[in-house]
Legacy VTK file of the C-alpha trace (Angstrom):
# vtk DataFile Version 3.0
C-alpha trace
ASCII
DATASET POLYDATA
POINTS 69 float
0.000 0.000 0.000
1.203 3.458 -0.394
-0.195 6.745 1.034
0.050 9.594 -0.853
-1.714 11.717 2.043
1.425 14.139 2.003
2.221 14.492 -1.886
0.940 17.720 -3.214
2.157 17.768 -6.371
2.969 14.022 -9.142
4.855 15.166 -11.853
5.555 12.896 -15.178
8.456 11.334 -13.356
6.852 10.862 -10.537
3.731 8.987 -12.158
7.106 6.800 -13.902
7.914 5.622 -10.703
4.192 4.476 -9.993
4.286 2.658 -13.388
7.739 1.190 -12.334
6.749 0.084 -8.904
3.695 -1.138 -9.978
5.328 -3.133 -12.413
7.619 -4.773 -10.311
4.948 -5.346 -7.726
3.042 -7.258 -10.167
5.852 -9.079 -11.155
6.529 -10.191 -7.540
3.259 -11.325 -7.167
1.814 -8.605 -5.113
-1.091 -6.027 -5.506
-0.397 -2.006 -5.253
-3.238 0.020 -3.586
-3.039 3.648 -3.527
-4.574 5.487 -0.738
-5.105 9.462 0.560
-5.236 11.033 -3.298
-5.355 14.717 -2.680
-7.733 16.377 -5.485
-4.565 17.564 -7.754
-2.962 14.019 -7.647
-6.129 12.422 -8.830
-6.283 14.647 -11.758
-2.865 13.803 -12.688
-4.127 9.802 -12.606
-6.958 10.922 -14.618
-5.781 12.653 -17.049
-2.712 10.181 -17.697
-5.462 7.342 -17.370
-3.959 5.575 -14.527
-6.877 5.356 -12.768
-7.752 2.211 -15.041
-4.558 0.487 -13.615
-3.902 1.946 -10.334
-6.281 1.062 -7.668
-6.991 4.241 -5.629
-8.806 4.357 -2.440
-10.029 7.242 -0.851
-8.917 6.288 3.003
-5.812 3.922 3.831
-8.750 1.571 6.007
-10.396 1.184 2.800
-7.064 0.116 1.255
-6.284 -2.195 3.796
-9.134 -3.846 3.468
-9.252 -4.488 -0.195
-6.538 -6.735 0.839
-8.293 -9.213 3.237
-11.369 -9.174 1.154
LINES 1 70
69 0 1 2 3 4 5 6 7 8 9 10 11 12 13 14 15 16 17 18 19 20 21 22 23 24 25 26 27 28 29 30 31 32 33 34 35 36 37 38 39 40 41 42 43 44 45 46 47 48 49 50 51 52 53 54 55 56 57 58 59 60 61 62 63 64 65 66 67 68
């Protein structure tokens, strides 16, 4: 899981590292959740349509719990 509760700002090289990292999570076997989006971050996933391979949750319980479930 990673919380993104203190990022204000995802530039281009910053949404490379969340391809990256999801990439190698996948690869390990593991799922990447996303949690505590601010309003400007989630219009960078938007517009760069990672919201259809990123799963974003609003609050890190909801996050946590997509994991158990």
């Amino acid at each position: 899981m990673l919380d993104l509760g203190e990022v204000r700002y995802l530039d281009s090289a910053g949404l490379g590292e969340l391809v990256a990292t999801l990439k190698r999570v996948r690869e390990a076997g593991g799922e990447l959740r996303i949690c505590g989006v601010n309003r400007r971050v989630d219009d960078a996933f938007h517009v760069t349509q990672l919201v259809r391979v990123l799963e974003i949750y609003k609050y890190r319980s909801d996050a946590i719990s997509a994991f158990v479930s």
